[in-house]
Backbone as ProteinMPNN parsed JSONL, in Angstrom:
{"seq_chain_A": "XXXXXXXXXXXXXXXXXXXXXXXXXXXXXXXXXXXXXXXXXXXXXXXXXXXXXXXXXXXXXXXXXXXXXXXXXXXXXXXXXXXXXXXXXXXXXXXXXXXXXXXXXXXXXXXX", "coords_chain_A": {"N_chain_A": [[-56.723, 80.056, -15.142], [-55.119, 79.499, -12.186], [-53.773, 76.479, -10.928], [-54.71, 75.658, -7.61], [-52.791, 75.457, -4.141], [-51.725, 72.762, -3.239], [-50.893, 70.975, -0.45], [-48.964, 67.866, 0.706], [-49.29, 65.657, 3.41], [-46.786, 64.881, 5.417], [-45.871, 62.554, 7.824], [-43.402, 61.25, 9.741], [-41.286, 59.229, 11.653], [-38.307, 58.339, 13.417], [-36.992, 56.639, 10.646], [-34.644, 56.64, 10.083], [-31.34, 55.079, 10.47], [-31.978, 52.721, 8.575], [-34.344, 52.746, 7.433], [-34.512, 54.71, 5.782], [-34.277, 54.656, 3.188], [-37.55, 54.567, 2.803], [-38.155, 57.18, 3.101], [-36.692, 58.735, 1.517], [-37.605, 57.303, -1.029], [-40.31, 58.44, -0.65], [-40.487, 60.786, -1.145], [-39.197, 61.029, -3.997], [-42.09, 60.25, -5.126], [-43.512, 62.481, -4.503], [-42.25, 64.373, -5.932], [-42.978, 63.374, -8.853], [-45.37, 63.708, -9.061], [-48.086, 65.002, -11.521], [-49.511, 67.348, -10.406], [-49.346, 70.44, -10.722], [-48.736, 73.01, -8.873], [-47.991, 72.177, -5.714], [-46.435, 71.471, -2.522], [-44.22, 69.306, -0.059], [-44.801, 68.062, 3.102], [-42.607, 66.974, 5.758], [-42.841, 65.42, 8.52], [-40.882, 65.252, 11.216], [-40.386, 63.717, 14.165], [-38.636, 62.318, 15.809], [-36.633, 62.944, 18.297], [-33.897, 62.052, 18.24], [-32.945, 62.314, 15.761], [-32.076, 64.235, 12.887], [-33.682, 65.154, 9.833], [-32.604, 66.058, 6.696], [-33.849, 67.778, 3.548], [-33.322, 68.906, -0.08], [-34.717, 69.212, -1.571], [-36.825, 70.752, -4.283], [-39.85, 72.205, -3.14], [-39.989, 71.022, -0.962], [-40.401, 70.552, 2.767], [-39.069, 69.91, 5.378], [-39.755, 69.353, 8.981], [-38.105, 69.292, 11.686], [-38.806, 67.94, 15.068], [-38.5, 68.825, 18.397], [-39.356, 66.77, 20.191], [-41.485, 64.039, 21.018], [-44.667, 63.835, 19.318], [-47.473, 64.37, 21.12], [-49.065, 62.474, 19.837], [-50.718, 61.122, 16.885], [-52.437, 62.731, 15.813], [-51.805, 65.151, 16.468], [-49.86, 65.714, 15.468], [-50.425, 66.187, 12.817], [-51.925, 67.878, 13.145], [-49.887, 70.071, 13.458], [-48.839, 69.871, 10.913], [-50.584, 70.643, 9.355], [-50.62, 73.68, 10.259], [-48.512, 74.391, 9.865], [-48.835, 74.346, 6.96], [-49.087, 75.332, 3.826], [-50.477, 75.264, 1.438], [-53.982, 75.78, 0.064], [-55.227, 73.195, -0.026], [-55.297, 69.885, 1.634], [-53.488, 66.768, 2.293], [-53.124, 63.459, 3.051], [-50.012, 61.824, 3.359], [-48.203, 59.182, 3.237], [-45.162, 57.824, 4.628], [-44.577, 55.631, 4.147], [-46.296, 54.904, 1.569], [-46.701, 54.925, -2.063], [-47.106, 56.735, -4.483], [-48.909, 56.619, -7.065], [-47.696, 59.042, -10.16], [-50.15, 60.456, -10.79], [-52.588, 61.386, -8.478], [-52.599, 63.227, -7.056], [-53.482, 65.124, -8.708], [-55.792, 63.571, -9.557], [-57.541, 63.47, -7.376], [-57.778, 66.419, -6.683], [-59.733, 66.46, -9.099], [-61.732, 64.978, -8.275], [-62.457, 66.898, -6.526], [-64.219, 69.111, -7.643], [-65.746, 71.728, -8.914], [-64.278, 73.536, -8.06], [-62.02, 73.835, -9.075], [-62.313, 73.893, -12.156]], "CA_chain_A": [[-56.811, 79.984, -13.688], [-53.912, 79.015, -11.589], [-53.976, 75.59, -10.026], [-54.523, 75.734, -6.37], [-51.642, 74.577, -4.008], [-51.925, 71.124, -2.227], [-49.995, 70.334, 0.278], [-48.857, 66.695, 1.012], [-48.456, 66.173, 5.048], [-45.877, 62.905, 5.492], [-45.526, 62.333, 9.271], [-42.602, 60.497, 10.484], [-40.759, 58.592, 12.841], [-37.537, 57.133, 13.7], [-36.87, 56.194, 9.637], [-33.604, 56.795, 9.713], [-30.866, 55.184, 9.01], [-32.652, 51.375, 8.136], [-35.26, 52.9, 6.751], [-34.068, 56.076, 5.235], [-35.023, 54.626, 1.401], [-38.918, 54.979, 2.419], [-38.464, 58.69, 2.84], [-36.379, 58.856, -0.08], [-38.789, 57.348, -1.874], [-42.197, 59.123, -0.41], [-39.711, 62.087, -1.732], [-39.601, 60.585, -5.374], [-43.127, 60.093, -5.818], [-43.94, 63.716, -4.641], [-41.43, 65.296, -7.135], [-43.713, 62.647, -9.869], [-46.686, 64.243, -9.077], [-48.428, 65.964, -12.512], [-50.152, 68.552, -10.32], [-48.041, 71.995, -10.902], [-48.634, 73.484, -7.44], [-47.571, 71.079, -4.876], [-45.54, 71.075, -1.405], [-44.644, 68.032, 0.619], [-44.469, 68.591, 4.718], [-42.199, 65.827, 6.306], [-43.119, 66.513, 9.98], [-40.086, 64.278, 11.967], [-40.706, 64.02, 15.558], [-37.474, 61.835, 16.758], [-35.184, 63.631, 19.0], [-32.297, 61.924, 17.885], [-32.163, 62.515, 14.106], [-32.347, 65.758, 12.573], [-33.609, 64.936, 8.605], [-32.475, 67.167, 5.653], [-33.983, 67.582, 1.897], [-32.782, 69.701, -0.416], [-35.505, 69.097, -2.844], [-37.489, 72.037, -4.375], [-40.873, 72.136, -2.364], [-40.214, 69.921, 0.327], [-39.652, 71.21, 4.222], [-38.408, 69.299, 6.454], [-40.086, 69.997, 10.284], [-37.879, 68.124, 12.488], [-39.117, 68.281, 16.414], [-37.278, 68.257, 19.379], [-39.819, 65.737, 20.934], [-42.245, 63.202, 20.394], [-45.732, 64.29, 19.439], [-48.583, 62.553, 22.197], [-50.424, 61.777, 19.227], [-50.339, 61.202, 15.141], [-53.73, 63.746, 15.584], [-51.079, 66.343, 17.461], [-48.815, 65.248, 14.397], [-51.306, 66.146, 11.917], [-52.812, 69.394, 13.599], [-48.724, 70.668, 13.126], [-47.884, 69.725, 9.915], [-51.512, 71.688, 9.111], [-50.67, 74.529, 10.964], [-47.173, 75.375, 8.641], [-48.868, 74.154, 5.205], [-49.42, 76.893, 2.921], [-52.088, 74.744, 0.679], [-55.534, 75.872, 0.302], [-56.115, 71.953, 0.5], [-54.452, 69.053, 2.355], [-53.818, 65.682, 1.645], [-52.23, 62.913, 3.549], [-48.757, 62.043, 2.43], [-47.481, 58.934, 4.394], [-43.857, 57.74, 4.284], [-44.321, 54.065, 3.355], [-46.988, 54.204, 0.47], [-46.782, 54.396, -3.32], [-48.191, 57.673, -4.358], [-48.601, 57.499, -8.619], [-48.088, 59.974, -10.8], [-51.804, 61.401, -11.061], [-52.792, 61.072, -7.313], [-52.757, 64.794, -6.499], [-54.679, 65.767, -9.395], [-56.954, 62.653, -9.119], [-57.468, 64.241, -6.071], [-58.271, 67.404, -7.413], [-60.666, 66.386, -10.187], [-62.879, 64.406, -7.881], [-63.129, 67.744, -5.758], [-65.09, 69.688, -8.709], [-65.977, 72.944, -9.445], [-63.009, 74.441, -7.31], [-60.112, 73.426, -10.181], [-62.833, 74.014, -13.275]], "C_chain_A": [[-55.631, 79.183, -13.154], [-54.331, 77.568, -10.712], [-54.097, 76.256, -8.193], [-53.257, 75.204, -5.381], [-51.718, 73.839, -3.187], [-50.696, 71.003, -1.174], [-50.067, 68.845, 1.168], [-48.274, 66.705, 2.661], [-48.098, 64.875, 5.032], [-45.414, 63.138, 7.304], [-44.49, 61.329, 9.093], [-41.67, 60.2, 11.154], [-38.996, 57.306, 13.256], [-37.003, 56.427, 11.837], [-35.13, 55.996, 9.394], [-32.379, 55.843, 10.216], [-31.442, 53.951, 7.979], [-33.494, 51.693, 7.077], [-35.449, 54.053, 6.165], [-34.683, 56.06, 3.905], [-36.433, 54.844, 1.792], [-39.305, 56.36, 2.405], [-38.113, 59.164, 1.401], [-37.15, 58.476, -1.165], [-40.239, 57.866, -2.225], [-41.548, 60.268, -1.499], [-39.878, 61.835, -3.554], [-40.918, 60.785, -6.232], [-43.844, 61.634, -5.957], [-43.638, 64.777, -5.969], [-41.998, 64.75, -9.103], [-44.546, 63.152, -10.255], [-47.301, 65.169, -10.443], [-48.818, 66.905, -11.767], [-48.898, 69.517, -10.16], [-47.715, 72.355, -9.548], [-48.595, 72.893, -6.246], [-46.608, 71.453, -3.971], [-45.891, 70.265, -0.543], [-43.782, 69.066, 1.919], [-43.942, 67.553, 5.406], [-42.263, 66.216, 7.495], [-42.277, 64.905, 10.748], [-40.153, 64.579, 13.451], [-39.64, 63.053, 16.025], [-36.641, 62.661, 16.717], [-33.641, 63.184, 18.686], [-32.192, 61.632, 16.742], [-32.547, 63.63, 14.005], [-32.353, 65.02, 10.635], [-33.497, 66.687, 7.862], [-33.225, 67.022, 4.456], [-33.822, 68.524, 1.119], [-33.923, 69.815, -1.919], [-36.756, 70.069, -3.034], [-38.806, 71.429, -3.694], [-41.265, 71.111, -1.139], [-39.661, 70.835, 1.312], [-40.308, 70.027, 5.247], [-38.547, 69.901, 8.142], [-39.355, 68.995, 11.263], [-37.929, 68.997, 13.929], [-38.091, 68.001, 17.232], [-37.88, 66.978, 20.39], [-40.659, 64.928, 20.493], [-44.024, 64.014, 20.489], [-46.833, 63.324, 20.458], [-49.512, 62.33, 21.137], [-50.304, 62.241, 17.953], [-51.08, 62.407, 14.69], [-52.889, 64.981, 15.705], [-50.3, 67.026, 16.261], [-49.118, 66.657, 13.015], [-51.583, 67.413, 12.045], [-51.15, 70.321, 12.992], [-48.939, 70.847, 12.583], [-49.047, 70.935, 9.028], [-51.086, 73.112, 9.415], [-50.046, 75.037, 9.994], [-47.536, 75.213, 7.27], [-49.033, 75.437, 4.935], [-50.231, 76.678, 2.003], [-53.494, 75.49, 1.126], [-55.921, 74.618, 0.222], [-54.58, 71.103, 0.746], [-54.475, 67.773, 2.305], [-52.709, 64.535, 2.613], [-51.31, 61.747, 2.699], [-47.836, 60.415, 3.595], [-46.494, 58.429, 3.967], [-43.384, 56.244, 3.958], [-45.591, 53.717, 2.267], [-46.446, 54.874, -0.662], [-47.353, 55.746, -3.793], [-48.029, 57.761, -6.309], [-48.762, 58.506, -9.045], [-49.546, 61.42, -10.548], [-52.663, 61.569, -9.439], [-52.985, 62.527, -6.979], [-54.146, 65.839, -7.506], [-55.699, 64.944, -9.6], [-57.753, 63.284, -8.366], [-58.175, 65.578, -6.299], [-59.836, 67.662, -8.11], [-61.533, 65.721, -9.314], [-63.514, 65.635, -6.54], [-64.139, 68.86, -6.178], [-65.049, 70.832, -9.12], [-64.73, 73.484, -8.955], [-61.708, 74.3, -8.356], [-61.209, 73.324, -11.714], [-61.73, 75.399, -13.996]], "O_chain_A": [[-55.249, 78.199, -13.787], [-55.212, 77.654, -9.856], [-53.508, 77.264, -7.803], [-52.596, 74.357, -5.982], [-51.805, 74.344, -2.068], [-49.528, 70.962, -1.56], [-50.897, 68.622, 2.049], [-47.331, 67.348, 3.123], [-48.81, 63.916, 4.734], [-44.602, 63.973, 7.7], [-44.713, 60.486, 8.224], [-40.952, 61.181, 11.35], [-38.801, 56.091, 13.303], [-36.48, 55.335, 12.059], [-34.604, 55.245, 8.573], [-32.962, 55.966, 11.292], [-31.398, 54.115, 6.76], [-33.476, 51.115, 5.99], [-36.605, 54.451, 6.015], [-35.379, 56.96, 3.435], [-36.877, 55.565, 0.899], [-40.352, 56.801, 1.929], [-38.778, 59.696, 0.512], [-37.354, 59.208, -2.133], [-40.97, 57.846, -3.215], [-42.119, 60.539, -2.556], [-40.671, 62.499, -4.222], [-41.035, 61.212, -7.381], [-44.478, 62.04, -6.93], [-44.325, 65.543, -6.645], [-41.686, 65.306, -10.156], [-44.806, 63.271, -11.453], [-46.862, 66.316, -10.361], [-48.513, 67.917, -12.398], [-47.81, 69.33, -9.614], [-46.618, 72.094, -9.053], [-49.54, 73.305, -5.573], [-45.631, 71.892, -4.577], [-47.028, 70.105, -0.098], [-42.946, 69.969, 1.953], [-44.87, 66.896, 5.878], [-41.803, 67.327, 7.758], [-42.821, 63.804, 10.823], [-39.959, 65.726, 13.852], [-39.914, 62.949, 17.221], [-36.005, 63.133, 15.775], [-32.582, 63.79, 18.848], [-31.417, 60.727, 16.433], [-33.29, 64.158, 14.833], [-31.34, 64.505, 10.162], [-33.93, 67.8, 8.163], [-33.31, 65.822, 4.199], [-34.328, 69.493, 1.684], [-33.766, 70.419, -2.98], [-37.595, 70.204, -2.143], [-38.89, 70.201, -3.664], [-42.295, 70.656, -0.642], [-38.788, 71.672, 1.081], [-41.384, 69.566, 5.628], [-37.726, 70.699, 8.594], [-39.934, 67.97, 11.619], [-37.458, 70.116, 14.128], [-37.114, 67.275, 17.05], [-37.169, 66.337, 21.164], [-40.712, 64.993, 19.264], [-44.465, 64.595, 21.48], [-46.968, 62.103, 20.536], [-50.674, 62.019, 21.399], [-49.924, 63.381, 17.682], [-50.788, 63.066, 13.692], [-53.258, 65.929, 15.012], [-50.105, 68.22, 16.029], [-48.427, 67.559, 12.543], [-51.496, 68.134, 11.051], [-51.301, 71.183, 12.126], [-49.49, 71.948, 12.576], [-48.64, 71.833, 8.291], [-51.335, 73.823, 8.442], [-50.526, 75.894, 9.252], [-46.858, 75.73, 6.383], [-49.102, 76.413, 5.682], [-50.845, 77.642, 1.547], [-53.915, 75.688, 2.266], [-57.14, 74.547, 0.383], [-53.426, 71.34, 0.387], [-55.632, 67.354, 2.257], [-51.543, 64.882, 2.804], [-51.675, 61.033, 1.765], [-47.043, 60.651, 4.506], [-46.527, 58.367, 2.738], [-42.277, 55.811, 3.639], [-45.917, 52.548, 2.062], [-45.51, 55.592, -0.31], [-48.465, 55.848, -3.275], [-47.331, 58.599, -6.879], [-49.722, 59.182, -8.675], [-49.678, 62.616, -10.289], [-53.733, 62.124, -9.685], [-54.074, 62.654, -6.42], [-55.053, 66.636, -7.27], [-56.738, 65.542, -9.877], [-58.811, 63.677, -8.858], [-59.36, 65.601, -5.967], [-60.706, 68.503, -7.889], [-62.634, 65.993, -9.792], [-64.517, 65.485, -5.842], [-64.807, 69.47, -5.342], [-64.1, 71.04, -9.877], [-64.09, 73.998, -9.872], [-60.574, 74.741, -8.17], [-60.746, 72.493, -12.495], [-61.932, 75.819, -15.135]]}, "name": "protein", "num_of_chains": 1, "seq": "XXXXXXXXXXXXXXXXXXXXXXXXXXXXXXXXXXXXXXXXXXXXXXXXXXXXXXXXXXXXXXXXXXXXXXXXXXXXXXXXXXXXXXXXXXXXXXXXXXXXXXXXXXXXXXXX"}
């Protein structure tokens, strides 16, 4: 049976250029991840950066405005996943290794 495919939603804001290493790093931990089937959704809502990543399963949504709300944020980054499940992905934590399929295994029968 084929894993299912998760998608990680990372909202953010303004990171750039000070704080450019916490994307780079949310980016790291995604590409860590043991689960096979995985894409991360960086959903950037400042008008005055435009972010790039060139890294297999990551896309990069950069807005032309500010969302009125992280919920607004959230409803997006949902909208373009392509996961049959969704997982939030944010751009200043820590995400180890096993976290996706942690994740997974405590959802049950659906990944037997």
């Amino acid at each position: 049976m084929t894993s299912p495919l998760i998608s990680a939603l990372c909202p953010t804001h303004a990171r750039a250029p000070a704080y450019l290493w916490m994307l780079e790093e949310c980016v790291f931990w995604f590409t860590q991840q043991d689960w096979p089937n995985k894409e991360l959704i960086i959903a950037n809502d400042d008008p005055g950066q435009a972010l790039i990543c060139k890294t297999p399963g990551v896309r990069v949504l950069n807005y032309p405005t500010r969302f009125e709300s992280l919920g607004a944020k959230y409803r997006a980054m949902l909208e373009a996943a392509k996961g049959e499940y969704a997982m939030c992905w944010e751009d200043d934590d820590v995400n180890l290794p096993h976290r996706m399929r942690q994740a997974a295994e405590h959802l049950g029968s659906d990944f037997d």
